[in-house]
KESE-397308 format. One line per 2 residues: number of its first residue (from 1); their letters; for each residue y, x, z of N, C-alpha, C. Coordinates in nm, 4 decimals, always signed. Each point is the difference from the previous one (the first is absolute). Layout:
<pts>
NUM> A> Y/X/Z/Y/X/Z/Y/X/Z; ... .
</pts>
This chain:
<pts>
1> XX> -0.1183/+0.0844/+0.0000/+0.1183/-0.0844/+0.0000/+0.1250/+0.0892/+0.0000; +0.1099/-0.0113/-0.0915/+0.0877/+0.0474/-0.0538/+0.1074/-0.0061/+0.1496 .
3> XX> +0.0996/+0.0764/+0.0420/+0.0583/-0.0298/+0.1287/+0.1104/-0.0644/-0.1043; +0.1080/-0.0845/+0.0430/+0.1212/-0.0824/-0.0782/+0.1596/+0.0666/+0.0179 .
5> XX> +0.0365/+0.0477/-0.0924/+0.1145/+0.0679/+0.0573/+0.1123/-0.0671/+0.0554; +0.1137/+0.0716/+0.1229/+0.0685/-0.0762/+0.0334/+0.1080/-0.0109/-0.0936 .
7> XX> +0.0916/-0.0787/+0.0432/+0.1601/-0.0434/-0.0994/+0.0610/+0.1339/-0.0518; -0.0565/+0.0869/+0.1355/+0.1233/+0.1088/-0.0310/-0.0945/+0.1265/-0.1033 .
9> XX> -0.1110/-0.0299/+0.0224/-0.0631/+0.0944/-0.1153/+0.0000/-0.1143/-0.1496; +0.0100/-0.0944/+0.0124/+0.0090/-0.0772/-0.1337/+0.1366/+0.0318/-0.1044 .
11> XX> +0.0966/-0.0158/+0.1308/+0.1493/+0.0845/-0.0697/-0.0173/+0.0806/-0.0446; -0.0581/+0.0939/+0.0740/+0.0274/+0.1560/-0.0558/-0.0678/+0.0277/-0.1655 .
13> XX> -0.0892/-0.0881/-0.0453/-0.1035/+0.0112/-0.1326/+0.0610/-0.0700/-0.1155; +0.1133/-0.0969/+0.0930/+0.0768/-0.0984/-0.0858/+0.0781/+0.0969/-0.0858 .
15> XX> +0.0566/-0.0270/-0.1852/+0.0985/+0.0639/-0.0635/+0.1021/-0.0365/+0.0650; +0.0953/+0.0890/+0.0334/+0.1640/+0.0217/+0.0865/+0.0782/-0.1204/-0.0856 .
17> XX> -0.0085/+0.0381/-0.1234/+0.0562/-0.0685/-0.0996/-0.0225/-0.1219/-0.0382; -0.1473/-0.0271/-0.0032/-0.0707/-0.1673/+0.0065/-0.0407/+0.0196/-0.1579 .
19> XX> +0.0098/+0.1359/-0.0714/-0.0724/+0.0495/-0.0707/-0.0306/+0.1516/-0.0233; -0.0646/+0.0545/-0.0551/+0.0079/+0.1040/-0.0597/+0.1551/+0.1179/-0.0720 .
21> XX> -0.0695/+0.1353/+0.0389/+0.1459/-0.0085/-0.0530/+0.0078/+0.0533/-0.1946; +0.1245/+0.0107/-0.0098/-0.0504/-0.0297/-0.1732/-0.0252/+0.1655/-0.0153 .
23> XX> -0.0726/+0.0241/-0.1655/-0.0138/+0.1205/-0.0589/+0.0975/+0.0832/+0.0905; +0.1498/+0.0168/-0.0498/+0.1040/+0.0737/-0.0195/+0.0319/+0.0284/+0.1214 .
25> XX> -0.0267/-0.1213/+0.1032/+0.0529/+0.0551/+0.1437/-0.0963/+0.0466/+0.0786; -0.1310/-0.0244/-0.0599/-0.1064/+0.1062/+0.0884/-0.0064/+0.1145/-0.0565 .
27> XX> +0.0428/+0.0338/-0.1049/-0.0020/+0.1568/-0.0678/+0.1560/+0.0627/+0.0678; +0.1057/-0.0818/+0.0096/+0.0920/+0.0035/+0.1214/-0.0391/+0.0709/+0.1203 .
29> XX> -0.0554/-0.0621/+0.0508/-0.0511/+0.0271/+0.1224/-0.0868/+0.0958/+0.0410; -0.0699/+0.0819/-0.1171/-0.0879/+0.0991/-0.0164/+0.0839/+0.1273/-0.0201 .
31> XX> +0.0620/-0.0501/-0.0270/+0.0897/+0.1451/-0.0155/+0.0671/+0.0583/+0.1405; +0.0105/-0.1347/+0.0702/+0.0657/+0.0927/+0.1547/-0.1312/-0.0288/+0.0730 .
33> XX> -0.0745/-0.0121/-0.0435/-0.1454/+0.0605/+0.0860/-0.0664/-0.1289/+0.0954; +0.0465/-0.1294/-0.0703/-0.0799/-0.0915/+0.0016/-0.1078/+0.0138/+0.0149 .
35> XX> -0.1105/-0.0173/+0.0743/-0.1118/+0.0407/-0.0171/-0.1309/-0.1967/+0.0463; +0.0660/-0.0686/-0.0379/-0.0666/-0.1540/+0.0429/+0.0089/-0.0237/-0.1170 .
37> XX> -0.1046/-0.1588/-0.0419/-0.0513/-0.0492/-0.0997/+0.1316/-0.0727/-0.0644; -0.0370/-0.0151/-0.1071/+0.1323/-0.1163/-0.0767/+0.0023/-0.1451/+0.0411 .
39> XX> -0.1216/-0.0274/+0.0956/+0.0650/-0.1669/+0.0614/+0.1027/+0.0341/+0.0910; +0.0318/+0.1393/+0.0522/+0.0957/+0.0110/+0.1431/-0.0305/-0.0850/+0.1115 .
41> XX> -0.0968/-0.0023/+0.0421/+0.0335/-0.0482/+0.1208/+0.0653/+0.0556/+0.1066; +0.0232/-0.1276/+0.1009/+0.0887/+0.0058/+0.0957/-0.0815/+0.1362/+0.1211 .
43> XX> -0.0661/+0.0375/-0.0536/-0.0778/+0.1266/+0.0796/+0.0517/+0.1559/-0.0578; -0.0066/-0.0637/-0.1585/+0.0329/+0.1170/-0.0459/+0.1499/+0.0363/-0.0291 .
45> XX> +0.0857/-0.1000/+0.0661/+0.1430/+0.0188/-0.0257/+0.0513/+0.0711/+0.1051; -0.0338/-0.0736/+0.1028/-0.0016/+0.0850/+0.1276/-0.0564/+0.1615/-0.0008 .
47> XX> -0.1002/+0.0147/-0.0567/-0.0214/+0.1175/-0.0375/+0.0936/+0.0845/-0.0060; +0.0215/-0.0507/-0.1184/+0.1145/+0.0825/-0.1245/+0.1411/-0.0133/+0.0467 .
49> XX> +0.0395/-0.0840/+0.0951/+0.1389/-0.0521/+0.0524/-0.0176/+0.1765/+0.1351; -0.0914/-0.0225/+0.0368/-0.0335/+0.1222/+0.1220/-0.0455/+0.1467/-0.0440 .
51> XX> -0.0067/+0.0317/-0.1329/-0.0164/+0.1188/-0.0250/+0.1497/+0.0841/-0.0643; +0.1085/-0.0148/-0.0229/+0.0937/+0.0134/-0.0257/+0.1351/-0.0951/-0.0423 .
53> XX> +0.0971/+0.0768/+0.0518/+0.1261/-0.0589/-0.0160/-0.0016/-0.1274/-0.1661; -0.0302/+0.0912/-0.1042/+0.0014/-0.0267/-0.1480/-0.1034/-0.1487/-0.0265 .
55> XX> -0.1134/+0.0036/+0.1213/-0.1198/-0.1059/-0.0074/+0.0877/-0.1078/+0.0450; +0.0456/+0.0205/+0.1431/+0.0940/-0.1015/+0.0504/+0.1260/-0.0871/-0.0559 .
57> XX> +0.0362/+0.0635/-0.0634/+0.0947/-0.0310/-0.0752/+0.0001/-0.0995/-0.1594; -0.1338/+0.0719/-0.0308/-0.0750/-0.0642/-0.1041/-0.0733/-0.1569/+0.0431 .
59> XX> -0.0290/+0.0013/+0.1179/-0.0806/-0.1191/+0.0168/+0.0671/-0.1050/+0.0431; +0.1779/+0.0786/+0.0789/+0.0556/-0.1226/+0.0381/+0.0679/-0.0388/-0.1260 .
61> XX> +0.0447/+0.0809/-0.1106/+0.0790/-0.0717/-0.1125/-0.1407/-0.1146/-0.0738; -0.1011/+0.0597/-0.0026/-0.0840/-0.0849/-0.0745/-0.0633/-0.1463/+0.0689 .
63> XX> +0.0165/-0.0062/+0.1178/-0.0108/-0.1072/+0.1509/+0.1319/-0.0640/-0.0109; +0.0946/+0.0202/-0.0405/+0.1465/-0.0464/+0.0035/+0.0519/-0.0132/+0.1301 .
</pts>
């Protein structure tokens, strides 16, 4: 039997965006060392928001 994840691990798997992000802005994002999948999730923004100034900055313009 599978254990059920809670709310707050369900967020974190959720896209940040409520999709994927496109071609151009995940090849964007690879260049300052993005290193999470192109759905972005809200796991991997945080990530990338916490590994440098340039991540942070990137995730809040793209989060609005």
């Amino acid at each position: 039997m599978q254990r059920q994840r809670s709310q707050r691990e369900e967020l974190l798997v959720t896209p940040a965006l409520g999709h994927g992000l496109s071609k151009e802005k995940f090849e964007i994002f690879r260049k300052f060392y993005y290193d999470g999948s192109s759905a972005f999730t809200w796991q991997e923004a945080t990530d990338f928001a916490n590994k440098s100034p340039a991540g942070k900055s990137m995730v809040c313009d793209i989060l609005g």
